[in-house]
C-alpha positions in Angstrom: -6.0 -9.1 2.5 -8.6 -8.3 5.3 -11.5 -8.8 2.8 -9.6 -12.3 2.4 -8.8 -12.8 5.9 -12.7 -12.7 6.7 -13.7 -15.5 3.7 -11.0 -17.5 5.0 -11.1 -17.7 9.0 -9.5 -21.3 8.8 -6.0 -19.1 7.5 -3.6 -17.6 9.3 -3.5 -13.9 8.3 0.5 -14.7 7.8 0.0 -17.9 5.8 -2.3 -15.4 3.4 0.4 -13.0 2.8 3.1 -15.1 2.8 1.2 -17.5 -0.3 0.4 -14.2 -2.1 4.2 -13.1 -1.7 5.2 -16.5 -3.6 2.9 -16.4 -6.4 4.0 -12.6 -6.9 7.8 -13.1 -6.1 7.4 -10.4 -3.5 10.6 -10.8 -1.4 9.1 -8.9 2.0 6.0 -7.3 2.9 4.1 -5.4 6.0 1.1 -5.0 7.1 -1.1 -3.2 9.9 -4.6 -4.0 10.1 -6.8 -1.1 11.4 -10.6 -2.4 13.4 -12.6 0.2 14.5 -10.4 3.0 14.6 -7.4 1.0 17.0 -4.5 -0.7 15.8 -5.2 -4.4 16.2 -2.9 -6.3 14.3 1.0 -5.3 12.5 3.7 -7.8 10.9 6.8 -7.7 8.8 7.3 -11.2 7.0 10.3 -12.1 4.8 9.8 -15.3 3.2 8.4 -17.5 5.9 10.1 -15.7 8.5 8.9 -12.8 10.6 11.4 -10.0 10.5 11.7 -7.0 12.9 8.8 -5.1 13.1 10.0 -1.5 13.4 12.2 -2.4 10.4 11.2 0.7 7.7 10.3 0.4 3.9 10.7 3.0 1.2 6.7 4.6 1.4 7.3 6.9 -1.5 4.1 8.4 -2.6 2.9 8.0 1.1 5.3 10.7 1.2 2.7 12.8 -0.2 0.1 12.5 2.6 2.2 13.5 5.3 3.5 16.8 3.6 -0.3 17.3 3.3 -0.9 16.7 6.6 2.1 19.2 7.5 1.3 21.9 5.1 -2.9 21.8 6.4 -1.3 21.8 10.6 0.2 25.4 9.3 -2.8 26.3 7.5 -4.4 25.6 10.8 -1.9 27.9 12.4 -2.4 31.0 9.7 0.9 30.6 8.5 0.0 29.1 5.0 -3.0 30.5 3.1 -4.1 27.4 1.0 -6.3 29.9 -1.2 -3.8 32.6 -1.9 -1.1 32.0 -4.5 2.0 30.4 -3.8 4.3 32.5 -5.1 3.2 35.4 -2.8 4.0 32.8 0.0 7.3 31.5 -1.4 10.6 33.2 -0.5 13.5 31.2 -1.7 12.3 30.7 -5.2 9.1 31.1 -7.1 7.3 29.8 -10.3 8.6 31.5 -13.3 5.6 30.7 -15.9 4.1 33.9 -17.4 0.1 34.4 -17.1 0.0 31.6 -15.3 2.3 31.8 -12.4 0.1 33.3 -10.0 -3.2 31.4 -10.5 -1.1 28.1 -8.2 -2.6 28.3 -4.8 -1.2 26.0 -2.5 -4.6 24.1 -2.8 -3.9 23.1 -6.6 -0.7 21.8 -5.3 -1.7 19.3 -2.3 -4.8 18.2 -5.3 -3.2 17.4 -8.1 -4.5 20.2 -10.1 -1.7 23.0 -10.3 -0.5 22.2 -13.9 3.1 22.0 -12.3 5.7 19.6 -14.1 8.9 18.4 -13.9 9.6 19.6 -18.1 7.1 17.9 -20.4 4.2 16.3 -18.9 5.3 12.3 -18.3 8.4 13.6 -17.2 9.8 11.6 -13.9 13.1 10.3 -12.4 13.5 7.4 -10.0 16.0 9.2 -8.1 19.9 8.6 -7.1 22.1 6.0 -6.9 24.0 5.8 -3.2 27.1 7.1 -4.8 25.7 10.0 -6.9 25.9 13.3 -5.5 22.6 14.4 -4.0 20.9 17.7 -4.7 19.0 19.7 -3.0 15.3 21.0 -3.1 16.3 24.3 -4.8 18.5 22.8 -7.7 15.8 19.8 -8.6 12.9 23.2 -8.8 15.5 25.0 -11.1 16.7 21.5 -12.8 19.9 22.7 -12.0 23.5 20.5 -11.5 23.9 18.1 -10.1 19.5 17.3 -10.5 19.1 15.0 -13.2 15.5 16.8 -13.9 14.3 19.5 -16.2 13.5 22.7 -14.3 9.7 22.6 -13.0 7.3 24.5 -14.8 4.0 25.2 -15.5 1.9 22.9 -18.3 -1.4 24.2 -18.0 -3.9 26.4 -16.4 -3.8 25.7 -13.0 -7.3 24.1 -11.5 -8.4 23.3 -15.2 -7.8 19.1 -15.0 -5.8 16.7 -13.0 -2.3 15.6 -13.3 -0.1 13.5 -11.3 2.4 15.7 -9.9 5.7 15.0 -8.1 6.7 18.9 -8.9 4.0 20.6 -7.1 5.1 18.5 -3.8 8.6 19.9 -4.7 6.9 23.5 -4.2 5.3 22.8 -1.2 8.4 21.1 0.6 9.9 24.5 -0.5 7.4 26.1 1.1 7.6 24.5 3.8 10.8 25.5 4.6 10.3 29.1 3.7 7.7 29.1 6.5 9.4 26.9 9.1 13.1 28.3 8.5 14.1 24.6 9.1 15.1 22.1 6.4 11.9 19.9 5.4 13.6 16.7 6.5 14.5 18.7 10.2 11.0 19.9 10.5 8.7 16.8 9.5 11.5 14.4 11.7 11.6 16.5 14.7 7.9 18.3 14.5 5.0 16.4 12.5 6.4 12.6 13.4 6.1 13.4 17.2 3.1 14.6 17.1 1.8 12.0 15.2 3.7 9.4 16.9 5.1 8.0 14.2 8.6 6.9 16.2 10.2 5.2 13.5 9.6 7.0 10.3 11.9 9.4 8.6 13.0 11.8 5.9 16.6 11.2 6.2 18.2 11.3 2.3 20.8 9.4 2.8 19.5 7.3 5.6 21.9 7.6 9.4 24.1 4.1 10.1 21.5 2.8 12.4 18.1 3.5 9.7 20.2 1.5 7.4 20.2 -1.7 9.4 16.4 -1.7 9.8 15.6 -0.8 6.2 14.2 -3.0 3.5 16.0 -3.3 0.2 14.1 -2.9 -2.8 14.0 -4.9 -6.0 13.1 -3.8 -9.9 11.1 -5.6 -12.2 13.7 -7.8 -12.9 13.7 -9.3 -9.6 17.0 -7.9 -8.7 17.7 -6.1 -5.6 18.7 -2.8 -6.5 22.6 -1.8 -6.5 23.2 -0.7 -2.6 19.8 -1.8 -1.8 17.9 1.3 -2.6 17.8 4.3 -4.9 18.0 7.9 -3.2 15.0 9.8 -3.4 15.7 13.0 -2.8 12.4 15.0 -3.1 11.9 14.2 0.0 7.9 15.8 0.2 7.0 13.8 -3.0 8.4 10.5 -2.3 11.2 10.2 0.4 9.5 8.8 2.9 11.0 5.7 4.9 7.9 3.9 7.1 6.9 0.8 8.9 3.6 -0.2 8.6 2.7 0.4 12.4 3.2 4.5 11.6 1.5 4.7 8.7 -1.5 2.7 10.7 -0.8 5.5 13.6 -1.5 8.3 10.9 -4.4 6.7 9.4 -5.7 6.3 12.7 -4.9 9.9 13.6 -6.5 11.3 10.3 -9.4 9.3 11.0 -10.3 10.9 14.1 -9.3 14.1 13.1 -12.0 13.8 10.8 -14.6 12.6 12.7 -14.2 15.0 15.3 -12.8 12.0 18.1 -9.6 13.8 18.7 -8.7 18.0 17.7 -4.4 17.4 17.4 -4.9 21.3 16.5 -5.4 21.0 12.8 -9.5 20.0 13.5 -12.2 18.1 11.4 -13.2 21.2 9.3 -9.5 20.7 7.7 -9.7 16.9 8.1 -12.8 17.6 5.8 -11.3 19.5 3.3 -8.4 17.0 3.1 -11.0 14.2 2.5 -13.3 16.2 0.4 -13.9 15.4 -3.7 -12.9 18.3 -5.8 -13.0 19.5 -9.6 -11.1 18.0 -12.5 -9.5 15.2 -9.8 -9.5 12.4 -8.2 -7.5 13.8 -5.4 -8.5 15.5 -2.2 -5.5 17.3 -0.2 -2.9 14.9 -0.4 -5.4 11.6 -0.4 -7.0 9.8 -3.4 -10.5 10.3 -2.5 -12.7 7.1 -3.5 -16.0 6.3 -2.0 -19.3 7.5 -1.6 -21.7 8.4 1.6 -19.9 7.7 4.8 -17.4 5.5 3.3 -14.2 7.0 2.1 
């Protein structure tokens, strides 16, 4: 949209999106545009109408980035190793897979690379409906009642080749909480959103009365809008995000001059680095798709 925005300064960046939304039946849409490293522009349109701006979306994936983000500000504070293996960092439960079980470092989880799966590779689940019973981290790692999943294991040699994985995010949420003593959704709501300043962002699985007003309902390839407006997504670290596009611009900002040395929250730019940084057999840094060469990520 910005690259279109510039080729077309007689349009309304509005009157853009809202065209695009037509010709792809997209029923709502945000966005937050980002100019030298400040926050210059955010809007939430629904049809031809500009809704609430602090209303949230599902971010799923998104998710992902901030448990990065999370897991590298403890890595910052010597309380994770991201070298060492997991499962001598794990408390509550650890990977069961043979030979194999001790080569996952918490590295090969944030990059894609730690051979963990939820059963066969290809494996995934789209989560809950709102009257389904929701379970919690430890049952969906043991693909245990009442998870819908197969228990998460390990497919491969971990740091050998790339692989999407939801599962490894699982393990590091689990982590998370082994180190923090707090419940993910407790620690990234009342810790890592402050300090990032994202005020209207949250974990919440299922979402409180007054998140429910402000949050978008989602629709399926059918262009149907989902039974009770959304689907639970209870691994929370992998995909159970809920975000407006104003905080996710704040974090971008945030990593941005992390990484450029601007502003030290703590975690610095050596880790900002790493998180940004191309690595063996994946596309992924830590928690980020990295794509882009020279200064230009």
């Amino acid at each position: 949209l910005a690259r279109l925005f510039k080729h077309r300064p007689d349009e309304n960046l509005d009157e853009v999106l809202t065209s695009l939304m037509q010709k792809h039946y997209v029923r709502v849409a945000g966005y937050a545009v980002i100019d030298n490293y400040k926050i210059s522009e955010t809007n939430t349109i629904e049809g031809r109408s500009v809704i609430d701006l602090n209303s949230i979306f599902q971010a799923c994936s998104l998710s992902k980035s901030l448990t990065a983000y999370a897991v590298l500000d403890l890595v910052a504070q010597n309380k994770i190793a991201l070298d060492t293996p997991i499962n001598s960092q794990l408390k509550s439960w650890k990977v069961q897979d043979g030979g194999h079980a001790d080569l996952v470092t918490v590295r090969n989880c944030l990059n894609m690379t730690s051979g963990l799966c939820f059963g066969e590779p290809g494996t995934s689940f789209e989560g809950y409906m709102q009257y389904a019973e929701i379970p919690q981290v430890g049952d969906i790692l043991r693909g245990e009642k009442p998870a819908t999943n197969p228990p998460v294991k390990i497919t491969y040699e971990p740091g050998s080749r790339y692989y999407y994985s939801g599962a490894s995010y699982m393990v590091l949420q689990q982590l998370l909480e082994d180190i923090t003593g707090q419940s993910f959704v407790a620690y990234m709501n009342h810790v890592i959103f402050p300090k990032l300043g994202m005020t209207n962002s949250t974990f919440e699985c299922p979402l409180n009365a007054k998140h429910r007003k402000i949050a978008i309902a989602g629709f399926g390839g059918d262009k149907k809008q989902l039974e009770g407006g959304w689907h639970h997504i209870v691994g929370s670290a992998s995909g159970g995000l809920w975000s407006c596009p104003l905080d996710m611009a704040k974090f971008m900002v945030c990593i941005s001059n992390i990484y450029t040395g601007k502003v030290n929250d703590g975690m610095g730019s050596l880790l900002a680095k790493e998180m940004l940084s191309e690595y063996p057999n994946t596309d992924f840094g830590l928690g980020f798709i990295v794509d882009g060469s020279g200064d230009v990520l």
